[in-house]
C-alpha positions as semicolon CSV with decimal commas, in nm:
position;residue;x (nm);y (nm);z (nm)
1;X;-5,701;0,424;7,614
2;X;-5,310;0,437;7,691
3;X;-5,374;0,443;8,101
4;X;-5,652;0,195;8,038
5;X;-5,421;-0,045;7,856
6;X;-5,145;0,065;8,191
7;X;-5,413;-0,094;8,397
8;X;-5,582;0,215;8,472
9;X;-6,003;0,192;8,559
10;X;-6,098;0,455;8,262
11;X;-6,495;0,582;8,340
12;X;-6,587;0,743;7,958
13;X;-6,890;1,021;7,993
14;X;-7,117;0,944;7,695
15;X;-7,420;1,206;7,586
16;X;-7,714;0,966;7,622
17;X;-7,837;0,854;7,260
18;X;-7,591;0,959;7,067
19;X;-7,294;0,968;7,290
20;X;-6,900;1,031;7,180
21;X;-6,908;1,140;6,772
22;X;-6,688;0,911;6,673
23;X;-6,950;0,633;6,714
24;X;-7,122;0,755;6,426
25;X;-6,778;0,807;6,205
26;X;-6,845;0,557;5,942
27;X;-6,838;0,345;5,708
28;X;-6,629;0,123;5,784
29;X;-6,785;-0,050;6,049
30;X;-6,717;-0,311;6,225
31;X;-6,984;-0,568;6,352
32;X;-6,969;-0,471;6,686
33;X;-6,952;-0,053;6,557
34;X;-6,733;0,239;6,412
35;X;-6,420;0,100;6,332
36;X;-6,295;0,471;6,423
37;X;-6,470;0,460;6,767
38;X;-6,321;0,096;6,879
39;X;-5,958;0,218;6,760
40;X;-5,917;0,441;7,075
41;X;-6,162;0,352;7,306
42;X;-6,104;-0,021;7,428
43;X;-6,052;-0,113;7,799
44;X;-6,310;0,165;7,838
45;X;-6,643;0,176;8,062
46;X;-6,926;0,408;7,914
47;X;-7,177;0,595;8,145
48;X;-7,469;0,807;7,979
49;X;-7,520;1,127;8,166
50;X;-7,692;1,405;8,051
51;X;-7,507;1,710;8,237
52;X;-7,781;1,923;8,130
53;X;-8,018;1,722;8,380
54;X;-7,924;1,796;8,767
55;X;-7,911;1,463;8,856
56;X;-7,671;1,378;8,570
57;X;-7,453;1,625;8,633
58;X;-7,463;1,562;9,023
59;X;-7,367;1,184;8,933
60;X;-7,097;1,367;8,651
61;X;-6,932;1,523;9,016
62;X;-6,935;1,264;9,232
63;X;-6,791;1,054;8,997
64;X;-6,546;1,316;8,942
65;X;-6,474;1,368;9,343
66;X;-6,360;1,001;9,299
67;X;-6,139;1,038;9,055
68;X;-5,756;1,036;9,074
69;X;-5,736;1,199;8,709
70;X;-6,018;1,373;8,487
71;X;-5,963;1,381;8,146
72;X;-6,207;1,688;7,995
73;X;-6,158;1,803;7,588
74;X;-6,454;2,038;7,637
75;X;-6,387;2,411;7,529
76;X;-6,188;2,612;7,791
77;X;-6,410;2,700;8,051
78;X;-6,683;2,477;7,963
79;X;-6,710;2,252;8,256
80;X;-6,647;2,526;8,501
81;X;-6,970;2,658;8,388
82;X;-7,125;2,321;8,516
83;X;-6,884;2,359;8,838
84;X;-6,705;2,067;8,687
85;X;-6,392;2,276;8,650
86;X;-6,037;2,231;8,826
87;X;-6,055;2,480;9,082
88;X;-6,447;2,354;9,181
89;X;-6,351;2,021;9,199
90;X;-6,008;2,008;9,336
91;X;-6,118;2,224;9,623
92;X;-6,319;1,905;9,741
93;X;-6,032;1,655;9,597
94;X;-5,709;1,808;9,616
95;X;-5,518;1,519;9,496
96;X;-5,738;1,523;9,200
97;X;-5,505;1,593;8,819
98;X;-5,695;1,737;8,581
99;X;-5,653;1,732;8,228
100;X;-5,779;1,985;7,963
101;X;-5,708;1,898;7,631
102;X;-5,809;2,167;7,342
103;X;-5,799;2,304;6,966
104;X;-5,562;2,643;7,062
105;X;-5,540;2,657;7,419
106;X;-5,723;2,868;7,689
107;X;-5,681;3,230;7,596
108;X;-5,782;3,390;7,234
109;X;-5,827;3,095;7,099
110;X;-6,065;2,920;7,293
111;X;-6,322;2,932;7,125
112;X;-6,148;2,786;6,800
113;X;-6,289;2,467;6,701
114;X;-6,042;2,181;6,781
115;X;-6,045;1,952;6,496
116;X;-5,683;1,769;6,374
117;X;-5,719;1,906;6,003
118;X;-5,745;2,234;6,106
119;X;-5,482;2,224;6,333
120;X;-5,308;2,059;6,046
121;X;-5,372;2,309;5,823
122;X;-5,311;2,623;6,048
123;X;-4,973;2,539;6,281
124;X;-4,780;2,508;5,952
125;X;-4,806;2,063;5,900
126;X;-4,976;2,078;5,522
127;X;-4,714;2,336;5,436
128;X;-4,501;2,067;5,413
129;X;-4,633;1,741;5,316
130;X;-4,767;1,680;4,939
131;X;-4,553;1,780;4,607
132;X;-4,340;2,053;4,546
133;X;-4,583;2,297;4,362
134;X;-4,796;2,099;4,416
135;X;-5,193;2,051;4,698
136;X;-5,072;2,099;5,036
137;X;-5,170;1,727;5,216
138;X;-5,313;1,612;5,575
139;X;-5,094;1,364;5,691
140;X;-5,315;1,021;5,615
141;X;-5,401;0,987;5,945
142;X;-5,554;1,174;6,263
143;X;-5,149;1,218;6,334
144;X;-5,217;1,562;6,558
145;X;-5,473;1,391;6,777
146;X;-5,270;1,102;6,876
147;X;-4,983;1,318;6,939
148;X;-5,182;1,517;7,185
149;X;-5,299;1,239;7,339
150;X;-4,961;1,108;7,392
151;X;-4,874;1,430;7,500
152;X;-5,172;1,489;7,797
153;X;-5,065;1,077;7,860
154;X;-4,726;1,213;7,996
155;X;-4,811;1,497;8,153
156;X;-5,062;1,290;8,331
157;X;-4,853;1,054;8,458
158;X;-4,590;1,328;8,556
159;X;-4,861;1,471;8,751
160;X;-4,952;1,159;8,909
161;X;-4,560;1,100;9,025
162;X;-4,552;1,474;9,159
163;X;-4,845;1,376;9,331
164;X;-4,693;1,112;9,494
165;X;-4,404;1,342;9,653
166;X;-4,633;1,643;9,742
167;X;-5,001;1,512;9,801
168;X;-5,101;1,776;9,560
169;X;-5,317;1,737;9,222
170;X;-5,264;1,969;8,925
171;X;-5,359;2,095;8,609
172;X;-5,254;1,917;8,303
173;X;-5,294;2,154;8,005
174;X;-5,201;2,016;7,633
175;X;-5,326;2,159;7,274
176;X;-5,337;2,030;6,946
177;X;-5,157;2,303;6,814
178;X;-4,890;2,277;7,068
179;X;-4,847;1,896;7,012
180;X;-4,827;1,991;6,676
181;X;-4,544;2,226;6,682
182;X;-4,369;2,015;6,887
183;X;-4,361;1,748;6,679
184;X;-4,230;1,977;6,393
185;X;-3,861;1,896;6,483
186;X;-3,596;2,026;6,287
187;X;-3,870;2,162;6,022
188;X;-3,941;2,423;6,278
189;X;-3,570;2,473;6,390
190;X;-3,530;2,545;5,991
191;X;-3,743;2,891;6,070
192;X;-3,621;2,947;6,415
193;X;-3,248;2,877;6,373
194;X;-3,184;2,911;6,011
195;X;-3,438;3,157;5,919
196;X;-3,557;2,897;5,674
197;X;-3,919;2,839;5,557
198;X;-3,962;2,461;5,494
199;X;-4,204;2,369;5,208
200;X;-4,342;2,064;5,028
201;X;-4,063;1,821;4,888
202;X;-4,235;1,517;4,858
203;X;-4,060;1,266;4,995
204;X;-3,691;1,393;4,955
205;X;-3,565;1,519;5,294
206;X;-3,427;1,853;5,327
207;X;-3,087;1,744;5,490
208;X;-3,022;1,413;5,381
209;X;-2,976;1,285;5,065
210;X;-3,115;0,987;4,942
211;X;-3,345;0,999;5,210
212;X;-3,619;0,938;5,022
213;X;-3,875;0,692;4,754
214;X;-3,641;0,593;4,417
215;X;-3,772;0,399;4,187
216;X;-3,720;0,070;4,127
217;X;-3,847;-0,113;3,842
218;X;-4,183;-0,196;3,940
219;X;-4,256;0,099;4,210
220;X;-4,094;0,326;4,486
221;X;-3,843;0,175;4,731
222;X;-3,801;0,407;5,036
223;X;-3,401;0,432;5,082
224;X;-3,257;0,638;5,365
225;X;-2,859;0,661;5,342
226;X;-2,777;0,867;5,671
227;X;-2,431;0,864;5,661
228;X;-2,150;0,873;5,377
229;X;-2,052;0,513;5,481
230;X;-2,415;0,370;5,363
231;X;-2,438;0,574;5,084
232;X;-2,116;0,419;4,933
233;X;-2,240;0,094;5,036
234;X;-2,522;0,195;4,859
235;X;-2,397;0,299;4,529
236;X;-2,133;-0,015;4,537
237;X;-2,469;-0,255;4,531
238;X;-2,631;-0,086;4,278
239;X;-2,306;-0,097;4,032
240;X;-2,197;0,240;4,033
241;X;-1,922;0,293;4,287
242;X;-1,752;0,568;4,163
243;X;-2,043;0,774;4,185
244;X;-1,947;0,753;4,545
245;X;-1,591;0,934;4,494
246;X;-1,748;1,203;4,257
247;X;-1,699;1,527;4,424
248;X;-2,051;1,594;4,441
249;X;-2,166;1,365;4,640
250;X;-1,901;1,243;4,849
251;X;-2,016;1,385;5,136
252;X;-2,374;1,449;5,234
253;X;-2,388;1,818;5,204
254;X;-2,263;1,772;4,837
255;X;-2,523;1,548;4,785
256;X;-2,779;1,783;4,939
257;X;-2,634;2,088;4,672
258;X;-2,650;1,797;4,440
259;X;-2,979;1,604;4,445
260;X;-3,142;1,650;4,153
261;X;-2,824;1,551;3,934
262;X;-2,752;1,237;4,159
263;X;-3,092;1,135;4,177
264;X;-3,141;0,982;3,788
265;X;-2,795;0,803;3,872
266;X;-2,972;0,602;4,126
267;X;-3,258;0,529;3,997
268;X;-3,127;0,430;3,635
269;X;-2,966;0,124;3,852
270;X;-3,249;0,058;4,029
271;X;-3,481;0,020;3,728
272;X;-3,315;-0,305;3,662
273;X;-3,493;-0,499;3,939
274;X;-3,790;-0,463;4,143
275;X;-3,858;-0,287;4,470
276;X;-3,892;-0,595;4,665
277;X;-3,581;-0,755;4,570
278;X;-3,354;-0,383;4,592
279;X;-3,523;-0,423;4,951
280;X;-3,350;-0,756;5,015
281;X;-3,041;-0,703;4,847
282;X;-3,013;-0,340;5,032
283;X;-3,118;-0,464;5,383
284;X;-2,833;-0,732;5,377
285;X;-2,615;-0,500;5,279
286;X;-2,693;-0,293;5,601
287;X;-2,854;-0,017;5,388
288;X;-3,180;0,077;5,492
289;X;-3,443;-0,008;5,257
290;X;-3,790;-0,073;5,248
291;X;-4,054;-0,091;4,966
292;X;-4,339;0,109;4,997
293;X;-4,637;-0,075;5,167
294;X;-4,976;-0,108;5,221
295;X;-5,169;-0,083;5,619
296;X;-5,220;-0,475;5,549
297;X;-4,878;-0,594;5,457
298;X;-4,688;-0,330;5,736
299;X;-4,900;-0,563;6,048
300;X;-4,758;-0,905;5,841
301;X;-4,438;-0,761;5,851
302;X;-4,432;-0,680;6,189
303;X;-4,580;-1,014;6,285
304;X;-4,278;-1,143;6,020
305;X;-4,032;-0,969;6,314
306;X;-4,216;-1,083;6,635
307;X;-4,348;-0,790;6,689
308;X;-4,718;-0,907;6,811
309;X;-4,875;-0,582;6,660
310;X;-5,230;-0,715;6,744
311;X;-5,411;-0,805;7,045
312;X;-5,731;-0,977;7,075
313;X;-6,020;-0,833;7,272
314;X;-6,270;-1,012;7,461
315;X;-6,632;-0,916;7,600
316;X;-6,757;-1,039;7,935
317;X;-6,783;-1,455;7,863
318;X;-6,377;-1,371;7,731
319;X;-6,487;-1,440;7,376
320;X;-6,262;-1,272;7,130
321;X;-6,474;-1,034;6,957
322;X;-6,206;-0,851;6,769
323;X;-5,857;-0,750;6,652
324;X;-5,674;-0,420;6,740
325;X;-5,341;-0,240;6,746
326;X;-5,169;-0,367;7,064
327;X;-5,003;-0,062;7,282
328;X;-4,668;-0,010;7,147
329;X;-4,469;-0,087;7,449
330;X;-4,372;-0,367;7,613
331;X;-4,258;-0,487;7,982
332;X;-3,975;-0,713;8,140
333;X;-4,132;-0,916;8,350
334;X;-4,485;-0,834;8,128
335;X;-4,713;-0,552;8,257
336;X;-5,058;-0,735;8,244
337;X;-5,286;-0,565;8,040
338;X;-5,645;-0,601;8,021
339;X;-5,819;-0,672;7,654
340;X;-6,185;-0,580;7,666
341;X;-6,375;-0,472;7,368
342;X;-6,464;-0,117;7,351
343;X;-6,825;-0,044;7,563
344;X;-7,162;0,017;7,385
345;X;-7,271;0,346;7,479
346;X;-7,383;0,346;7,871
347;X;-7,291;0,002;7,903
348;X;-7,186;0,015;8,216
349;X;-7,356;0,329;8,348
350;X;-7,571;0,144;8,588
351;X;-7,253;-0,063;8,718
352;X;-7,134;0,262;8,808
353;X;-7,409;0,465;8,963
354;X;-7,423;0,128;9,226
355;X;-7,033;0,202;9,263
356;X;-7,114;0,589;9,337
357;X;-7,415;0,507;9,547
358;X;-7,644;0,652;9,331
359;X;-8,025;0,488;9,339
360;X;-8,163;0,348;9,031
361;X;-8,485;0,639;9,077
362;X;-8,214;0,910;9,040
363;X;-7,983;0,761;8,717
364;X;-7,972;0,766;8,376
365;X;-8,057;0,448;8,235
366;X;-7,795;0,272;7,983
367;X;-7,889;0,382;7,605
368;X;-7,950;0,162;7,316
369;X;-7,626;0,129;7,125
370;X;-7,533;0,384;6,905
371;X;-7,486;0,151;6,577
372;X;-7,790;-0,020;6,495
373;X;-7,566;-0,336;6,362
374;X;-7,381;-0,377;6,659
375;X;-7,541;-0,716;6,832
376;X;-7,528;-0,670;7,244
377;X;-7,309;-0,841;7,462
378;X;-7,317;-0,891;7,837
379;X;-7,118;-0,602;8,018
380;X;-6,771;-0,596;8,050
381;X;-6,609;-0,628;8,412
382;X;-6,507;-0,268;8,571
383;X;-6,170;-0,339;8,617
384;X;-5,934;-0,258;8,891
């Protein structure tokens, strides 16, 4: 969905019938589908093949031999099996970059199943997130998946530059448990440099302190002091600024040794007002501060900053049809992006067998859509 919102044509493969899982990944739905399935898969086409049936998997190649980028998250070796793989196909299309995304990579653990809990649960993430003593947590949302995505997004496009120097396709390889550990930052440099085993702390940080959710008197306000200036900003605002010159926590590895004595201090202040107006008070004080939110009130405070979180997208007739997370960058002078509504399942796979020059006697007819709710809607424009 990233290169499609960059202006990229994106062709998606569907299984005829039932088509990518996610479809069926519900409640909630939407009243077009999944709410799950239209959160990643907008600016989309879909095309039912069956690559079990020659001719489907013949169209599955030539549309493949057309590509500048193939984007596969079957197991390793899958597709080669259905001479869909990189060195079958970029023998015929040598500028072609192909991109294998998987659970654990392409050796012993191919055959692991490549879910984001798992991968969660096994590269070491849940280890740290929840209570001290406490349930090890999955972070709240499919975190490891997006970061692989973003991942195989820039090694795409790094490919695609390359490309433009030497002629010459590659082979994009990313993992979830890769992305994972790479997103493990200075938890992982803990181990590696320190010889440190993070665990769960909650929200406390294990190098900065407050960095963390005090409370206030009617809930949790996030407050990060990074630096020994904000926290005696800090402490000034809440009415106790010689905590800043006690020897434990003038500095921030003091305050570190010192936590769980300086901790009550701060939050016996703070129980005299509520989150929301700490926030205020804190923010203006250039302290950073934020009370703990809900999904709903984090997009009206973006919108509150001119952000423009959300994007409208449109089917064929450019009726808005729904509301989505925009893509988080933006361009000076504006990168047009397109805004179609994610594509019933094989939408558009006629559309694209005419493209191939495939005849209607040897395709795979669009399926009904996979969400028997979902009303249908003319199809959406290929693209460029």
């Amino acid at each position: 969905m990233t290169l499609a919102d960059l202006g990229a044509r994106v062709i998606k493969v569907e299984r005829p019938g039932t088509g990518d899982d996610t479809r069926g990944w519900g409640p909630p739905f939407s009243a077009t589908g999944s709410t799950y399935f239209e959160s990643v898969n907008r600016n989309k086409e879909s095309v039912a093949l069956d690559l079990a049936d020659p001719d489907g998997l013949a169209a599955a190649r030539r549309l493949a031999l057309r590509a500048d980028v193939v984007v596969e998250n079957f197991k390793p070796g899958g597709l080669s099996r259905l001479g869909l793989g990189y060195a079958e196909l970029s023998a015929r299309n040598p500028g072609l970059v192909y991109a294998s995304i998987s659970g654990f990579g392409a050796e012993a653990g191919a055959d692991l199943p490549g879910y984001d809990f798992i991968a969660q649960a096994v590269g070491g993430l849940m280890s740290i997130t929840g209570d001290p003593g406490g349930e090890a947590h999955k972070v709240g949302v499919a975190l490891v998946d997006v970061l692989t995505a973003k991942d195989a997004t820039i090694g795409i496009l790094a490919a695609l530059r390359a490309r433009d120097r030497s002629g010459r396709g590659s082979h994009v390889r990313v993992n979830l448990l890769s992305s994972l550990q790479g997103a493990l930052a200075n938890q992982a440099q803990a181990y590696l440099g320190a010889g440190v085993v993070p665990g769960r702390m909650g929200n406390e940080h294990p190098s900065i302190v407050p960095y963390q959710a005090l409370a206030c008197a009617d809930g949790p306000l996030a407050v990060a002091a990074g630096n020994d200036g904000q926290f005696g900003r800090l402490c000034a605002e809440l009415g106790v600024p010689l905590v800043a010159e006690d020897a434990r926590f003038a500095t921030n590895s003091a305050r570190v040794a010192h936590r769980r004595e300086l901790v009550p201090l701060l939050e016996a202040a703070l129980a005299s007002a509520p989150a929301a107006a700490w926030q205020e008070r804190l923010t203006a004080a250039g302290i950073p501060a934020g009370r703990v939110a809900g999904i709903d009130e984090g997009i009206a405070f973006a919108e509150s900053l001119g952000l423009e979180p959300t994007i409208d997208v449109h089917d064929a007739a450019g009726t808005a049809v729904g509301r989505q997370i925009r893509h988080p960058a933006t361009w000076e002078p504006p990168l047009v992006s397109p805004t179609r509504a994610p594509p019933r399942l094989g939408e558009h796979t006629r559309e694209v067998l005419d493209w191939l020059g495939i005849p209607p006697a040897g395709s795979a007819e669009p399926a009904a859509p996979s969400h028997p709710a979902a009303p249908s809607h003319p199809a959406a424009p290929s693209g460029g």
